[in-house]
Structures are given as structure tokens and as C-alpha cells.
Backbone as CSV, one residue per row, in Angstrom:
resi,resn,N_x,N_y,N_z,CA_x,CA_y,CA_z,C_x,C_y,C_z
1,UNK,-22.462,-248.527,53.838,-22.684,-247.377,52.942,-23.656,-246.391,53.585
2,UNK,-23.497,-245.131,53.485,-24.262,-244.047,53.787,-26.000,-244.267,53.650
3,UNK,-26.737,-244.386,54.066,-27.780,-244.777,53.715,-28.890,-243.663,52.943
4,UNK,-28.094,-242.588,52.613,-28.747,-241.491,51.404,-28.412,-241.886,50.141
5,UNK,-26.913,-242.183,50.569,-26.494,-242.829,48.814,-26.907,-243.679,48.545
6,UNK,-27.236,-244.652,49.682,-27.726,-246.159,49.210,-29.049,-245.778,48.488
7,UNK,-29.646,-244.754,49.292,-31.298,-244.863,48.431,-30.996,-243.924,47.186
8,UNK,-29.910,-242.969,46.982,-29.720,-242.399,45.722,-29.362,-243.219,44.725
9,UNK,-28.558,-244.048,44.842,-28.031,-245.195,43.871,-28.905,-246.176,43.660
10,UNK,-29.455,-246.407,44.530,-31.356,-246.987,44.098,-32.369,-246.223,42.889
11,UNK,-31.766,-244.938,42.951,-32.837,-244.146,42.422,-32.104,-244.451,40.849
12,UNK,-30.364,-243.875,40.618,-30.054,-244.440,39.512,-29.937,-245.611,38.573
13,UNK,-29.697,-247.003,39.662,-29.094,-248.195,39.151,-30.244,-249.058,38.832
14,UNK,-31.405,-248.789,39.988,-32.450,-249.609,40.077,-32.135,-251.259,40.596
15,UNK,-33.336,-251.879,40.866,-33.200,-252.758,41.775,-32.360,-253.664,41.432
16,UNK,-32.002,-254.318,39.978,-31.681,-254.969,39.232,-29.910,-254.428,39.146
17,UNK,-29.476,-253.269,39.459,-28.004,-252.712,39.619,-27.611,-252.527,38.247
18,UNK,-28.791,-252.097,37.338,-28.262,-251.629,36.253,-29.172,-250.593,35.564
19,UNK,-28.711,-250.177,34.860,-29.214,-248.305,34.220,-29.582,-248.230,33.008
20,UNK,-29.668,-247.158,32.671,-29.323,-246.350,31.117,-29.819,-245.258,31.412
21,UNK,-28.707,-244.731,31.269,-28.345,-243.506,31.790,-28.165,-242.379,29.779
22,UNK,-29.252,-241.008,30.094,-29.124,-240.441,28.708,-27.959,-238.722,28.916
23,UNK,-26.708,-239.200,28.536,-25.938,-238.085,28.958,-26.593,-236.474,28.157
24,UNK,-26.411,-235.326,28.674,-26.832,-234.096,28.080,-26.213,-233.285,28.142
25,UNK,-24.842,-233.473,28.678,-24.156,-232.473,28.937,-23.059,-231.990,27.807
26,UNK,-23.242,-232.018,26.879,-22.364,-231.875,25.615,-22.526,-230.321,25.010
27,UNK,-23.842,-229.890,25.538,-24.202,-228.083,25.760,-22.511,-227.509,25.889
28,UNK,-21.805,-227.766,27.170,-20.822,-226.728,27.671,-19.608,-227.093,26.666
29,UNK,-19.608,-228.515,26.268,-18.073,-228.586,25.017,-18.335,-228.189,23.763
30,UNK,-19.619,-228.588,22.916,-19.807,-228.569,22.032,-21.132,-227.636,21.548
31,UNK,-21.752,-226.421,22.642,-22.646,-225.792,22.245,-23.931,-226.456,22.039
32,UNK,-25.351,-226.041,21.649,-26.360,-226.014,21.049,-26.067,-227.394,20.121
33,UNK,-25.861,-228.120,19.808,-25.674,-229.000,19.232,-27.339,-229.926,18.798
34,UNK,-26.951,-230.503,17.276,-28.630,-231.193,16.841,-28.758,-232.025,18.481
35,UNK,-30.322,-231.791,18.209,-31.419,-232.921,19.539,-30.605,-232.151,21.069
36,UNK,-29.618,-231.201,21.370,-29.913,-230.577,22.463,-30.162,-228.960,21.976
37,UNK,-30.893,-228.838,21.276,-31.267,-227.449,20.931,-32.040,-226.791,22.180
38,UNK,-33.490,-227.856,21.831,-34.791,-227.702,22.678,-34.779,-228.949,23.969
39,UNK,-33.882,-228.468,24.712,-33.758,-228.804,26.112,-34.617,-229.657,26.495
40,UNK,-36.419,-228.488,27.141,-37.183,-229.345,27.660,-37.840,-230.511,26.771
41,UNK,-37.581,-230.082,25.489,-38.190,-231.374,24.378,-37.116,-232.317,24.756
42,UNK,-36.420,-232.579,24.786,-35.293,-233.575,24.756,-35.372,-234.216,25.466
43,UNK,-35.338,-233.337,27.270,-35.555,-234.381,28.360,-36.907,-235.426,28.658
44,UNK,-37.661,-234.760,28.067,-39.291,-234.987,28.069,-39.270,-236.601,27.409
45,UNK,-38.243,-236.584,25.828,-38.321,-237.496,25.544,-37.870,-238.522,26.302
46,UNK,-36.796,-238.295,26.852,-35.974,-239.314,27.526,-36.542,-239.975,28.594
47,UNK,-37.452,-239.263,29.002,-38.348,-239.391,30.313,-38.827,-240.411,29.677
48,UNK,-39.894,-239.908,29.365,-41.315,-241.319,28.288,-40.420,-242.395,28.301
49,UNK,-38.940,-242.297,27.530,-38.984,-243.541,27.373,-38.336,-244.440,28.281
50,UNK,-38.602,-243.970,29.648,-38.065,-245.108,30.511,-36.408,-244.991,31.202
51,UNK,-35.963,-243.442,31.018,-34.618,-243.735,31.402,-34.498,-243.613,32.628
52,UNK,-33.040,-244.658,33.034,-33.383,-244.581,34.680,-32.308,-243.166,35.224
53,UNK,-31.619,-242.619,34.400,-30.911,-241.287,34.819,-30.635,-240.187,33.681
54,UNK,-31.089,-238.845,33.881,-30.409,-238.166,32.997,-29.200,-237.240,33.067
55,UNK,-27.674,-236.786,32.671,-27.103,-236.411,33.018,-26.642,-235.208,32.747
56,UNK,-26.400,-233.824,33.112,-26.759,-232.338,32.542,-25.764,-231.614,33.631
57,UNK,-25.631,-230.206,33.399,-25.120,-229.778,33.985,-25.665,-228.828,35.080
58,UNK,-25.185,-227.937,35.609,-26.276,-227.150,37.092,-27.095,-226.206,36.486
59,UNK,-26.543,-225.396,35.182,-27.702,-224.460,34.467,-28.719,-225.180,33.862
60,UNK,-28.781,-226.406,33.654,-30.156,-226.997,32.751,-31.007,-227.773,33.985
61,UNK,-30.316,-228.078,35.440,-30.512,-228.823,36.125,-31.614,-227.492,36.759
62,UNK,-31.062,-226.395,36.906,-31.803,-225.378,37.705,-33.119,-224.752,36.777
63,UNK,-32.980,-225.491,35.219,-34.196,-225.108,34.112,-35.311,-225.609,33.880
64,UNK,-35.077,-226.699,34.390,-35.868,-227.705,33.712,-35.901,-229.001,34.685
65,UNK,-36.900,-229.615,34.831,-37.611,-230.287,36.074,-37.496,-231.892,35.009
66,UNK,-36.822,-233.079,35.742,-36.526,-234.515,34.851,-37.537,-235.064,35.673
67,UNK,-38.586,-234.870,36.578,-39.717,-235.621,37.019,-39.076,-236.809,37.993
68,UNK,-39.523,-238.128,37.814,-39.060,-239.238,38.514,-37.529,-240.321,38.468
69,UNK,-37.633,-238.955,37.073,-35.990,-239.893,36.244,-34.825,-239.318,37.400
70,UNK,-34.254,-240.340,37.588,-32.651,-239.839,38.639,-32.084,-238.485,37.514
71,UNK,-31.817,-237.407,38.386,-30.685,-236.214,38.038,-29.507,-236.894,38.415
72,UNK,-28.590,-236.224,37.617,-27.075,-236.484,37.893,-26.517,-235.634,37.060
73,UNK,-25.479,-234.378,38.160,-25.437,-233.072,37.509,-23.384,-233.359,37.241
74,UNK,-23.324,-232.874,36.820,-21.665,-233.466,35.819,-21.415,-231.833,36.240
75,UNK,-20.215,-232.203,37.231,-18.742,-230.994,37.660,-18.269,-230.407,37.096
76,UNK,-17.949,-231.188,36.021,-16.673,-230.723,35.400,-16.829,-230.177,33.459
77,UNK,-16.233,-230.064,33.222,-16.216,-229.420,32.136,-14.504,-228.881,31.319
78,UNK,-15.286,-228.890,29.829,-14.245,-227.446,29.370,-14.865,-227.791,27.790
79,UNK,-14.232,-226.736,26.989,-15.106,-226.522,25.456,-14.185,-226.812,24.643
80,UNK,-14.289,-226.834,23.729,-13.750,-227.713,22.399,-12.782,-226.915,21.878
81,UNK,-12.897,-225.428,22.285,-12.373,-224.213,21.680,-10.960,-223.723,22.420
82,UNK,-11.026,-225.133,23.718,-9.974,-224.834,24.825,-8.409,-225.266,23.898
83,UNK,-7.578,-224.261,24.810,-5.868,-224.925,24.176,-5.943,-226.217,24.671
84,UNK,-6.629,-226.338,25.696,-6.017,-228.102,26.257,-7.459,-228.565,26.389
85,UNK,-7.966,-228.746,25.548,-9.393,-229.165,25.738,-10.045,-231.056,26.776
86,UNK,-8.671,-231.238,26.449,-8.763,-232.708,27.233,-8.749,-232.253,28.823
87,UNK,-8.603,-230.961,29.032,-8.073,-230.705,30.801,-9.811,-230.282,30.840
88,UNK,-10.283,-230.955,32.241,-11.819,-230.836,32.754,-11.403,-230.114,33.683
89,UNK,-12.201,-228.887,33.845,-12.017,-227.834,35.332,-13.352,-228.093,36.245
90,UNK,-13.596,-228.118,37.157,-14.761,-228.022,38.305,-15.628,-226.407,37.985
91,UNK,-16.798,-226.402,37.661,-17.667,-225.353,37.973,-18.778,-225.244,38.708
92,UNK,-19.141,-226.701,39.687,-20.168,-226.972,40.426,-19.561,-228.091,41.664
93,UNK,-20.157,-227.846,42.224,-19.669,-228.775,43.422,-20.822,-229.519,44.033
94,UNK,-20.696,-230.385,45.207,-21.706,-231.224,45.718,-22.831,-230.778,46.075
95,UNK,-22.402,-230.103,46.935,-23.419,-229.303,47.982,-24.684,-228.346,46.660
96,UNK,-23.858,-228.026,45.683,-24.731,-227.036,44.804,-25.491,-228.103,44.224
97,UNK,-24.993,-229.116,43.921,-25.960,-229.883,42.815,-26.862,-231.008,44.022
98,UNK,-26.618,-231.090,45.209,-28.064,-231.310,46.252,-29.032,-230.395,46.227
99,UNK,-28.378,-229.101,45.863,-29.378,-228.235,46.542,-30.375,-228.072,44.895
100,UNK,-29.619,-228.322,44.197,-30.446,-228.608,43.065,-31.260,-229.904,42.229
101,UNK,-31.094,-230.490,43.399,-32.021,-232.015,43.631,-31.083,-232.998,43.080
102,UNK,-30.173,-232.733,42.943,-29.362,-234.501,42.103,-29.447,-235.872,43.175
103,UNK,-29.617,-236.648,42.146,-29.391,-238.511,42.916,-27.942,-238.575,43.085
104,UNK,-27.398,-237.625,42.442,-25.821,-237.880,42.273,-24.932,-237.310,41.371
105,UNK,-24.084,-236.998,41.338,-22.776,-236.085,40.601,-21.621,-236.940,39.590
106,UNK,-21.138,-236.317,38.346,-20.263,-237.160,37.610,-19.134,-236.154,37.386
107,UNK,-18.310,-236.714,37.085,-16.609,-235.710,37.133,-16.055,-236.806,35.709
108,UNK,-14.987,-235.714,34.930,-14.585,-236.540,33.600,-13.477,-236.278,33.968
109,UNK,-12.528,-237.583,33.478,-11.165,-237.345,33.576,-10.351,-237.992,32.618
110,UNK,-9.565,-237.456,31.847,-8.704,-238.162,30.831,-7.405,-238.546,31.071
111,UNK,-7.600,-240.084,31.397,-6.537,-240.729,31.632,-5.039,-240.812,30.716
112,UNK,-4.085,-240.426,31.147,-2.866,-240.227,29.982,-3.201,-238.504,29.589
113,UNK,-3.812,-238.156,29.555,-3.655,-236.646,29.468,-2.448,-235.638,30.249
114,UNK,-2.788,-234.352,29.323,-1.132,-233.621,29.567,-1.678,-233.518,31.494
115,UNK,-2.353,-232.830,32.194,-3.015,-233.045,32.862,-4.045,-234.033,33.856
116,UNK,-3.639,-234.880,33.265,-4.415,-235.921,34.209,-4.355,-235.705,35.986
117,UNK,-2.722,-235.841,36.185,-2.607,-235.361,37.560,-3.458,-234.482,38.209
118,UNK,-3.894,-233.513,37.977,-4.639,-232.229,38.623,-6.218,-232.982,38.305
119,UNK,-6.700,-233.630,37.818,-8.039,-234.170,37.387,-8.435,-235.148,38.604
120,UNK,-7.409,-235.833,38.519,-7.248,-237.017,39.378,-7.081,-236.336,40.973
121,UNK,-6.345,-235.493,41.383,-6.192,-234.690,42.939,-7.999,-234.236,42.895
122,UNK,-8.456,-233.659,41.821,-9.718,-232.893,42.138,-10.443,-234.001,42.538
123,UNK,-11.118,-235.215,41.873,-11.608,-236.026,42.019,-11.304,-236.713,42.977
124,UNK,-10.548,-236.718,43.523,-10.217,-237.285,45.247,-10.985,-236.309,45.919
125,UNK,-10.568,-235.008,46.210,-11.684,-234.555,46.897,-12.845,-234.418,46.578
126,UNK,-13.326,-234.849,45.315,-14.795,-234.488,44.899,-15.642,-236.153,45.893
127,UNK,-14.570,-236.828,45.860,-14.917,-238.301,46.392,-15.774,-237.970,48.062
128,UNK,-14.247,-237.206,48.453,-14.792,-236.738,49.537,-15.731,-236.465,50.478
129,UNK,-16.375,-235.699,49.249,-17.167,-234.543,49.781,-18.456,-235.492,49.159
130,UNK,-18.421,-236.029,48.612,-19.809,-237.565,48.028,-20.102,-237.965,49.215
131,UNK,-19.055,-238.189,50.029,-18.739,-239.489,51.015,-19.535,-238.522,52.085
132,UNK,-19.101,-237.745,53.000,-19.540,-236.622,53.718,-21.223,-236.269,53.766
133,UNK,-21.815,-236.122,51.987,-23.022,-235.781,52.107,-23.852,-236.621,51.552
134,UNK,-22.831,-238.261,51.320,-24.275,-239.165,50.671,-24.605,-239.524,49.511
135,UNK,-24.018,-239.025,48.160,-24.291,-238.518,46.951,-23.408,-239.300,46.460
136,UNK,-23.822,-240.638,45.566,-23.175,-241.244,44.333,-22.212,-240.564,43.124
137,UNK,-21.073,-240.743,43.132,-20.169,-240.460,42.196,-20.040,-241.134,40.506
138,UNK,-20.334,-240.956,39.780,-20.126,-241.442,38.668,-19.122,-240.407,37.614
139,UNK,-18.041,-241.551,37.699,-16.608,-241.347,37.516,-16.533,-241.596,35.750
140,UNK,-16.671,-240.780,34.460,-16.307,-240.540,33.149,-14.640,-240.914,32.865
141,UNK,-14.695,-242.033,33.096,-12.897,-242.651,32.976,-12.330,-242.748,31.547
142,UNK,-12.120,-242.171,30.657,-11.262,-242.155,29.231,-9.925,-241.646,29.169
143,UNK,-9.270,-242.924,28.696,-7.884,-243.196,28.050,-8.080,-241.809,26.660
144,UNK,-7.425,-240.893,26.963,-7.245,-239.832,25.989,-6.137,-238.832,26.199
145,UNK,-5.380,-238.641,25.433,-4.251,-237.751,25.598,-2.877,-238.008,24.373
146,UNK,-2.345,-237.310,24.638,-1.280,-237.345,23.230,-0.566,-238.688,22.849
147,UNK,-0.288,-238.817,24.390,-0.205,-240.692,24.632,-0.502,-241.651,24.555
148,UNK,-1.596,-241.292,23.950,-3.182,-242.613,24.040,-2.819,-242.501,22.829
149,UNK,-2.474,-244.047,21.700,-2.839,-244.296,20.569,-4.414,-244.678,20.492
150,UNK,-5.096,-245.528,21.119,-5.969,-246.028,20.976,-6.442,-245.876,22.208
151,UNK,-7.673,-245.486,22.411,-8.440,-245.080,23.021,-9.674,-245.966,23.752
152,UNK,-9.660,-247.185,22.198,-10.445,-248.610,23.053,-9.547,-249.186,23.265
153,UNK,-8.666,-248.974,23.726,-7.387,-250.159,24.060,-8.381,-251.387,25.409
154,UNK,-8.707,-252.397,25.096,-8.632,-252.659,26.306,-8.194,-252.630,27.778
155,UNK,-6.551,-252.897,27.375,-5.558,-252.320,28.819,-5.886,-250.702,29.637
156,UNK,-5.699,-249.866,28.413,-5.992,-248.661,28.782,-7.255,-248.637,29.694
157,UNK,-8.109,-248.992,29.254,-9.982,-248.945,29.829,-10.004,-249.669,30.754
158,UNK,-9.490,-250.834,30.874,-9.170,-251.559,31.958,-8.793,-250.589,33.248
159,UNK,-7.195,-250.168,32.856,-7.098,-249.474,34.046,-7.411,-248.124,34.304
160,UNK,-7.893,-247.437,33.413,-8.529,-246.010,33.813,-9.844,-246.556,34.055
161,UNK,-10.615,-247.684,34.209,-11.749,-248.074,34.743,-11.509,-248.163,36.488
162,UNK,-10.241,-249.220,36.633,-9.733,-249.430,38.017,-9.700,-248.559,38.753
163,UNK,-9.199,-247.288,38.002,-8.066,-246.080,38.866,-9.561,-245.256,39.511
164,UNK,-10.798,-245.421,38.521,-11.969,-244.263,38.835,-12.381,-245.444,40.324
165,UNK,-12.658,-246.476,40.133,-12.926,-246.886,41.591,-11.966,-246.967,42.395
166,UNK,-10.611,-247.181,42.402,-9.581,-246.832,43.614,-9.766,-245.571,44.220
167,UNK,-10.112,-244.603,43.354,-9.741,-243.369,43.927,-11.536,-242.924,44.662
168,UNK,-12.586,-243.585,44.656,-13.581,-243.539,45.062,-15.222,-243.514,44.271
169,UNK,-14.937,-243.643,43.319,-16.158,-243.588,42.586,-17.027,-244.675,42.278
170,UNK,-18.425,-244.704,42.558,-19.216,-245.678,42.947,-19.722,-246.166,41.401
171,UNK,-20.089,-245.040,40.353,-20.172,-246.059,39.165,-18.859,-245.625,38.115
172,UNK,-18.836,-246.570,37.171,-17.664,-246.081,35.674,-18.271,-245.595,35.133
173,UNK,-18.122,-244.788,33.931,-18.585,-244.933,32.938,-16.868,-245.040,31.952
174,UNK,-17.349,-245.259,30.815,-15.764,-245.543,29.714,-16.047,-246.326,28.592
175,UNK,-15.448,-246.552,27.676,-15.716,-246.576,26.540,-15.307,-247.900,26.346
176,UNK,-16.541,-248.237,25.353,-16.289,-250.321,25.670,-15.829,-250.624,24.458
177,UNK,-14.700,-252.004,24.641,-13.214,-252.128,24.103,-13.578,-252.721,22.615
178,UNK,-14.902,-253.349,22.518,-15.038,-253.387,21.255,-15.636,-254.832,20.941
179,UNK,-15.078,-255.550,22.105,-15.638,-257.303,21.927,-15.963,-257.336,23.467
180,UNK,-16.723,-258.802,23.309,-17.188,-259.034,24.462,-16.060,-259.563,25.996
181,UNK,-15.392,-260.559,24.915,-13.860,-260.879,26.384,-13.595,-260.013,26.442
182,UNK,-12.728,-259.014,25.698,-12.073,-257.734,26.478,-13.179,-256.823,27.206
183,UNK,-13.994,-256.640,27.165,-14.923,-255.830,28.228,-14.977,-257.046,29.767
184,UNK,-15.307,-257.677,29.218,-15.953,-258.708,30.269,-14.617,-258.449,30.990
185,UNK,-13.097,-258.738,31.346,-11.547,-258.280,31.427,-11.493,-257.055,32.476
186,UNK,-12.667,-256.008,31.870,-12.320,-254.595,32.414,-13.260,-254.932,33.648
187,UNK,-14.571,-255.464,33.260,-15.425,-255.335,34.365,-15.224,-256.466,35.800
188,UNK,-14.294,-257.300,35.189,-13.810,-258.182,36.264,-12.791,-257.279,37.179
189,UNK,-12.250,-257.042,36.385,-11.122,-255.860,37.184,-12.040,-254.656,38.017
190,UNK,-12.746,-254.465,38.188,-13.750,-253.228,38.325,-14.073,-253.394,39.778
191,UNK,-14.034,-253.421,41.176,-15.194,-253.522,42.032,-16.337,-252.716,42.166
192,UNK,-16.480,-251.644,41.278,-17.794,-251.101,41.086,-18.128,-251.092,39.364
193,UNK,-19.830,-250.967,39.555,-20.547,-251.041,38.215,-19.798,-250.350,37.440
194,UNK,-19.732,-251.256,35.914,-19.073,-249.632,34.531,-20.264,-250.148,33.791
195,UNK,-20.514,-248.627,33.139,-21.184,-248.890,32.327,-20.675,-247.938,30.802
196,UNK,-21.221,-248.159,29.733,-19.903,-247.979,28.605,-21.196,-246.634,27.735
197,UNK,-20.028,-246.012,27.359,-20.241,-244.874,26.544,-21.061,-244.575,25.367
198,UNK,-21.524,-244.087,24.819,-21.841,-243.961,23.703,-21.282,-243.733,22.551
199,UNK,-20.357,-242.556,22.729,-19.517,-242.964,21.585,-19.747,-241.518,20.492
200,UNK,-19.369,-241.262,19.627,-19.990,-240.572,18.595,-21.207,-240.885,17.846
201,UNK,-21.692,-240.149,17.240,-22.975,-241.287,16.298,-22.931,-242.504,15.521
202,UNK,-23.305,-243.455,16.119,-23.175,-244.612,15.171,-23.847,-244.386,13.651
203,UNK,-23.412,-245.918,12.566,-24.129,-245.335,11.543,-24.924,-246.250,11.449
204,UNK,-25.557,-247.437,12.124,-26.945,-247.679,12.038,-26.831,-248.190,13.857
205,UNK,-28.640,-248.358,13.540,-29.132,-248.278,15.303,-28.740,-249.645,15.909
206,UNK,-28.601,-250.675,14.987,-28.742,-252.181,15.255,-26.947,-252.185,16.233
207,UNK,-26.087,-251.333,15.294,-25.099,-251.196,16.094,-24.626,-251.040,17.571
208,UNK,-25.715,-249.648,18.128,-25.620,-249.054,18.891,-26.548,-250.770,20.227
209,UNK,-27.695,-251.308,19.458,-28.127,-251.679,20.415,-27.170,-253.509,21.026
210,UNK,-26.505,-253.209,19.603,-25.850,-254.863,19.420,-24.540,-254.639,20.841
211,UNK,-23.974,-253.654,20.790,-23.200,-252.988,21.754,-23.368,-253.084,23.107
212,UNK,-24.747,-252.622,23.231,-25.238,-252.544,24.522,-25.724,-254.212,24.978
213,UNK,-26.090,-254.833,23.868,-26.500,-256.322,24.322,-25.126,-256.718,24.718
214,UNK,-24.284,-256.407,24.021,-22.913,-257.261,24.502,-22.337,-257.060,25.508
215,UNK,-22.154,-256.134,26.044,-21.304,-255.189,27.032,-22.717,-255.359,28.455
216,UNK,-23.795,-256.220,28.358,-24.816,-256.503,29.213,-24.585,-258.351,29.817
217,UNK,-23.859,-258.880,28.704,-23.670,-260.108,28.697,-22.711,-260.844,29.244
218,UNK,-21.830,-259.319,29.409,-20.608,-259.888,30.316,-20.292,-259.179,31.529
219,UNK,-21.672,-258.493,32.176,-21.425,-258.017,33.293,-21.413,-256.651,33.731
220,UNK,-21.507,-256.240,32.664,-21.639,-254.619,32.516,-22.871,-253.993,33.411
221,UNK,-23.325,-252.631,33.628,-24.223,-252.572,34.396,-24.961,-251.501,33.427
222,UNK,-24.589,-250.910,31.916,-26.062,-250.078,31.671,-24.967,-249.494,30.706
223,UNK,-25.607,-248.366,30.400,-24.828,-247.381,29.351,-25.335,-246.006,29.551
224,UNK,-24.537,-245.256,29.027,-25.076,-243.828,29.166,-24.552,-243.516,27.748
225,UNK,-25.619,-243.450,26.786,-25.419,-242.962,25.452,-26.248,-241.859,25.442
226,UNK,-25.664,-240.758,24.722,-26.377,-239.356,24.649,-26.250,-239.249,22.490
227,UNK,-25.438,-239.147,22.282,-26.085,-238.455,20.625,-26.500,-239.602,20.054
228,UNK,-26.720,-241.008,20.644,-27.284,-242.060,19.797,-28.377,-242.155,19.943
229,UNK,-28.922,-241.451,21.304,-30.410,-241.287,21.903,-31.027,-240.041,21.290
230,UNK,-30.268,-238.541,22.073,-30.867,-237.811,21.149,-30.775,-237.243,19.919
231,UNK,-29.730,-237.673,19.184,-30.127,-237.410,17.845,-30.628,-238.652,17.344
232,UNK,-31.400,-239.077,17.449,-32.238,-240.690,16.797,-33.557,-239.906,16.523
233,UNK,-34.184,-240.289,14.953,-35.345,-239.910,14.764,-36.363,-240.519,15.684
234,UNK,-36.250,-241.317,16.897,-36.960,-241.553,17.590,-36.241,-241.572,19.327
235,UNK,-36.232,-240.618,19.444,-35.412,-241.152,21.164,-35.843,-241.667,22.182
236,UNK,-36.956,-241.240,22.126,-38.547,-241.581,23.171,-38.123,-243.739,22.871
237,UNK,-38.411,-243.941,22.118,-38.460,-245.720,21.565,-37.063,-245.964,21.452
238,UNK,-35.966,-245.305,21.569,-34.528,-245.885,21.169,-34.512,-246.044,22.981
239,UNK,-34.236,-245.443,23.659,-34.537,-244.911,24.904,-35.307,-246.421,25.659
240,UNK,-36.899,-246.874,25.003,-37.539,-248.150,25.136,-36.468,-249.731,24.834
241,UNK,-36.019,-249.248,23.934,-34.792,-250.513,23.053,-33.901,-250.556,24.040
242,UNK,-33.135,-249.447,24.314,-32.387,-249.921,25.726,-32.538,-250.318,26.406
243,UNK,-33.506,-249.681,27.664,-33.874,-250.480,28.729,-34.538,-252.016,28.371
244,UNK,-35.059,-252.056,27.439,-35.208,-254.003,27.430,-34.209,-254.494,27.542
245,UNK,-33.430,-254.019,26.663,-32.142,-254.899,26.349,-31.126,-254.829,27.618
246,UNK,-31.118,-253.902,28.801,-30.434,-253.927,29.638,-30.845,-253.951,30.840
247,UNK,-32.675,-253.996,31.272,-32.985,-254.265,32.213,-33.813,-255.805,31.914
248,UNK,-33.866,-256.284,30.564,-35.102,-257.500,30.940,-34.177,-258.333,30.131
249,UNK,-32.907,-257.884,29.408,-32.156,-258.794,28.535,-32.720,-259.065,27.521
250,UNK,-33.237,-258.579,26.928,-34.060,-258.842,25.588,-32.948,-258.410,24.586
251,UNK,-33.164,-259.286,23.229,-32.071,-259.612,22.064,-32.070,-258.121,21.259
252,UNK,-31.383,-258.103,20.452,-31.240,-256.817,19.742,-32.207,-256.902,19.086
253,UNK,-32.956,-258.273,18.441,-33.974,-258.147,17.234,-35.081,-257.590,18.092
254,UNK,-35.148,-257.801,19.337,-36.577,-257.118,20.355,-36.348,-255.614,20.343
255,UNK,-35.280,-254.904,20.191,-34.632,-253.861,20.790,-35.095,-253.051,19.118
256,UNK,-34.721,-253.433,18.595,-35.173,-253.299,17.204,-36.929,-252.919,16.272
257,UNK,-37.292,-253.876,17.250,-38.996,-254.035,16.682,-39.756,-253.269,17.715
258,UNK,-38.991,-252.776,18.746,-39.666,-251.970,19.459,-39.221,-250.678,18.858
259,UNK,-38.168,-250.582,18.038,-38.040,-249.046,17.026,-38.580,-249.196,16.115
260,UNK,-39.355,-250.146,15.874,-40.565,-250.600,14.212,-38.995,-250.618,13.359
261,UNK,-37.883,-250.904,13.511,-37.037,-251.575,11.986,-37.168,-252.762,11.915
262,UNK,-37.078,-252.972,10.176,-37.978,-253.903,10.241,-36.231,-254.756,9.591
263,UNK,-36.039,-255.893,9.762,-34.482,-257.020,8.919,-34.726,-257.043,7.787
């Protein structure tokens, strides 16, 4: 391996080869949205509480300074308001998001989409050009499209997990199937780390962290949850609940009492 990426993927995965990663990039689909209003408040929190990556796009990346936390600036895009909103277009490339300090770059692609094909060609060369200058890929793999009944399908996640490392991408991310065998299934199939999604807002926290204990238990390498982090009346300590639970293995009831809820 390149020995820039090796120390960049050090900077994200940590020694232990696993994360928690706080996504932010939901600005370009979904606007101003609650808990990414105030930017530098947001990241600030995420910082404190220990995250080992935050993920944003090149205008917030060029705004606002994430300190010691790994950057990881996300390519691709499109808005909610699009005719084909499942199709991700490129508006940043490698070279721009080095020069704007990233540990590493993420690209989304919706597997079964009207479009997938053209997602999938871009992301080959986005692989590329990783490979060339050093820079960790973390590959947003979701089963979504007119075709997709189900979206946690195991099978589906399974192989749009596969297809993001065949085609070159050093971590997953994708949406976890719901139980522990069927994840454990995807990540066997996997030769690189996945780590599983967040999801929409859960409706309590015990959920979000019971998730992450599980999807830790069978091999998984971290999560990158964004509206469960920042919209949480506490993100700074939800942020703390994770990383126990996915860097020291600590139970959900630890993950819990470090958010003061009380059973």
C-alpha cells in the first residue's frame, strides 16, 4: 500500500481498524437542515467528543478547520429537488480535496439505480486517481432505485458492499441489514472494512447505540451516523457512547450512562 494512504487510513480507522465516522454532508441534498445550521458549532461538537473522522463537502472543508479529527471531503452529490435525485454527479475531485487537507475522499453510489452505470465508471476513475496520490476512498454503497424493494435487503448490501471494494474502495460504508447474521454475511463477503449508516433519525438513542453494538460484534469496523449525532440533544456525549462502544466494546447500558439515560 502507498505509504501516504497507509498513514491517512491511520488517521481515519485508528490503530484498532475501526472508526466513527460523523457524516455532514447532507447541506448539498437536503439544505440547512436542524444541527447543520451552525456549522462551526456542530463540528466543534463532534470534535470534543472523540470522533475519529468527519465527513463534509469542499465548501465547509475550505470554512472551517476539524483540528486533529481525520477530514474526509465527499465528491459527489445531487439535491432532493433533482428529477433523478438517486443519480450522484462529481463536483470535487482528489487533488482539490488534498489541497484542502483531507485524510481521504468518499463518492455515493446507488446500486440498482436508473443510473448506476455512469456512478460506477466515475468511481473507477475516482479509484484511480486515490491510488496515484495516496488518499483513502470511502465508498457510500446503497441498494436504491426503482428496483430496490428493500433497501436492507441483506443480498442487496451484501453485494453493493462487494462491488464498492471490487471496483477499489478501501472503506464501505451501507446500510446494516438489520440483525446480526445477516451483517456478519456482508462483512465476510467484504475484503475491506464496512462500516454501517445511520439511517434517518431513530426514535430512541438506545436504538441507535444497540445497532452499533451489534454490527461491532460481528466484524464491522465503525459507523458513520450523522442526524443521530447531530440532531441529538447531546452530540458532544452521543459522539462519547459511540466510540466506547466501538473502540473499547463497551455494552449499550455503558453507551447509555455515558448520555446520563437513566433504564
Amino acid at each position: 500500500m502507498n505509504i501516504g494512504k497507509k498513514k491517512r487510513l491511520q488517521r481515519i480507522l485508528g490503530k484498532d481498524g475501526r472508526t466513527v465516522m460523523v457524516p455532514m454532508d447532507h447541506g448539498v441534498t437536503e439544505g440547512p437542515i436542524t444541527g447543520l445550521v451552525n456549522m462551526e458549532s456542530t463540528i466543534t461538537k463532534a470534535v470534543l467528543g472523540g470522533a475519529d473522522a468527519i465527513i463534509v463537502h469542499k465548501g465547509v472543508a475550505k470554512t472551517y478547520d476539524t483540528g486533529k479529527t481525520g477530514l474526509i471531503i465527499h465528491l459527489t452529490g445531487s439535491t432532493k429537488y433533482s428529477i433523478d435525485p438517486n443519480f450522484k454527479i462529481q463536483f470535487c475531485n482528489v487533488e482539490e480535496a488534498l489541497r484542502l487537507g483531507a485524510d481521504g475522499v468518499s463518492v455515493h453510489v446507488n446500486v440498482g439505480s436508473r443510473r448506476e452505470t455512469t456512478m460506477l465508471k466515475k468511481m473507477g476513475q475516482i479509484t484511480e486517481e486515490c491510488e496515484k496520490l495516496g488518499v483513502p476512498l470511502l465508498a457510500m454503497m446503497y441498494p436504491r432505485g426503482k428496483g430496490v424493494k428493500d433497501e436492507h435487503s441483506p443480498e442487496l448490501i451484501a453485494h453493493a458492499s462487494r462491488l464498492g471494494a471490487e471496483i477499489g474502495a478501501d472503506i464501505i460504508k451501507t446500510n446494516y441489514t438489520g440483525d446480526k447474521e445477516t451483517f456478519r454475511v456482508v462483512v465476510e463477503g467484504c475484503p475491506v472494512p464496512v462500516i454501517i449508516a445511520g439511517g434517518p433519525k431513530a426514535k430512541t438513542t438506545q436504538e441507535v447505540l444497540r445497532v452499533a453494538y451489534d454490527s461491532i460484534k460481528v466484524g464491522g469496523a465503525g459507523v458513520s451516523i450523522g442526524r443521530n449525532v447531530f440532531q441529538h440533544n447531546d452530540p458532544t456525549s452521543m459522539v462519547k457512547a459511540l466510540s466506547a462502544i466501538v473502540h473499547r466494546e463497551a455494552s449499550v447500558e455503558d453507551g447509555l450512562q455515558i448520555l446520563g439515560v437513566k433504564r
